[in-house]
C-alpha positions in Angstrom: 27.3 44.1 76.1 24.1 45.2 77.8 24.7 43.5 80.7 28.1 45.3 81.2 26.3 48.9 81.0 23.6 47.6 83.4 26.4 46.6 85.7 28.4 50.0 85.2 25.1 52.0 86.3 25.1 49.9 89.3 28.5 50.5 90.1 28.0 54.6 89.4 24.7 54.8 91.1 26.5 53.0 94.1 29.5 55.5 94.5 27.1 58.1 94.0 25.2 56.7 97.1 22.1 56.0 95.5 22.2 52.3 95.9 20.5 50.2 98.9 21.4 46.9 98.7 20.6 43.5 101.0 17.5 42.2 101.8 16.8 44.3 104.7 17.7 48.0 103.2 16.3 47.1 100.2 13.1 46.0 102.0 13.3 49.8 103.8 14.1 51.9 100.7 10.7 50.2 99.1 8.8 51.0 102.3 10.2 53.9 102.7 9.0 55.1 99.1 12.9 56.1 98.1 13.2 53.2 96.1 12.3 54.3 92.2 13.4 50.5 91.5 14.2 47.4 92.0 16.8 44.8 90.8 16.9 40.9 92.2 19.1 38.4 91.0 17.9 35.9 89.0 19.4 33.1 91.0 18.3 34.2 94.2 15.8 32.2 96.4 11.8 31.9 95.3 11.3 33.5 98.9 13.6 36.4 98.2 11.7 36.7 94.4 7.7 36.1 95.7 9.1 39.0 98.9 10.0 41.8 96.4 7.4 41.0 93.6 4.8 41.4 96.5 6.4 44.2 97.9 6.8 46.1 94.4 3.5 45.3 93.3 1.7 46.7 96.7 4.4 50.0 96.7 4.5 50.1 92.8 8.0 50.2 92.3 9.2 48.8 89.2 11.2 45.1 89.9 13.5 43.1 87.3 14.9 40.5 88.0 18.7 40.0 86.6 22.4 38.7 87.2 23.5 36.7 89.5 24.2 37.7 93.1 27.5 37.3 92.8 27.4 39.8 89.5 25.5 42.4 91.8 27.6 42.0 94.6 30.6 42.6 92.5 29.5 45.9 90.5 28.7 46.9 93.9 32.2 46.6 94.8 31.2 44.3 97.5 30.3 40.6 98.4 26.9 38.6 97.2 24.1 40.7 96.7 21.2 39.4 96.1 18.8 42.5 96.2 18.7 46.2 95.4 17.0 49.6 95.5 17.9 52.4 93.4 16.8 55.6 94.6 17.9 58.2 92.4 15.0 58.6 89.6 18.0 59.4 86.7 19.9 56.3 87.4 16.7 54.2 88.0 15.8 55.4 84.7 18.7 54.5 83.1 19.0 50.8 84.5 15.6 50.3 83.3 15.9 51.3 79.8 18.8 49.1 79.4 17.1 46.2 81.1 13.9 46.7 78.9 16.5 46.2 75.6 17.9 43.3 77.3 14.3 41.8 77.3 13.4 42.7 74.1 16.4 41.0 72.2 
């Protein structure tokens, strides 16, 4: 149940434009410091994972990792994601309260 009101934010946050998604605008929304978080894909490559945990650490952006890529890809309404940046501060805010009862059950 969770997982579908992480994946609805996502979908939201995406038609509200607040969503970067792909390695590469991911990687630029972090840099850029309009990234208020972070979400990878669980199954996505130790590369892609050490990348963003780096990145997020040095930029301190909060990062979870969760769902698959084709999961993210899909709430976004488009193909496999396997990264994403959410820079609105409400939605981020959101996603990560959900994710943080995810972890705790």
């Amino acid at each position: 149940m969770k997982q579908d009101k992480i994946f609805s934010l996502i979908g939201l946050a995406t038609k509200a434009g607040k969503i970067a998604s792909g390695e590469f605008s991911t990687e630029k929304a972090v840099k850029s410091g309009d990234a208020f978080l972070v979400i990878v894909a669980e199954d996505a490559s130790d590369n892609t994972k050490k990348m963003f945990s780096n990145m997020c650490t040095y930029y301190k952006v909060p990062l979870y990792f969760f769902g698959a890529k084709d999961s993210l890809g899909h709430a976004m309404g488009k193909e496999v994601r396997a990264s994403l940046a959410v820079s609105d501060q409400g939605f981020a805010k959101a996603m990560v309260m959900q994710l943080e009862i995810r972890q705790s059950n």
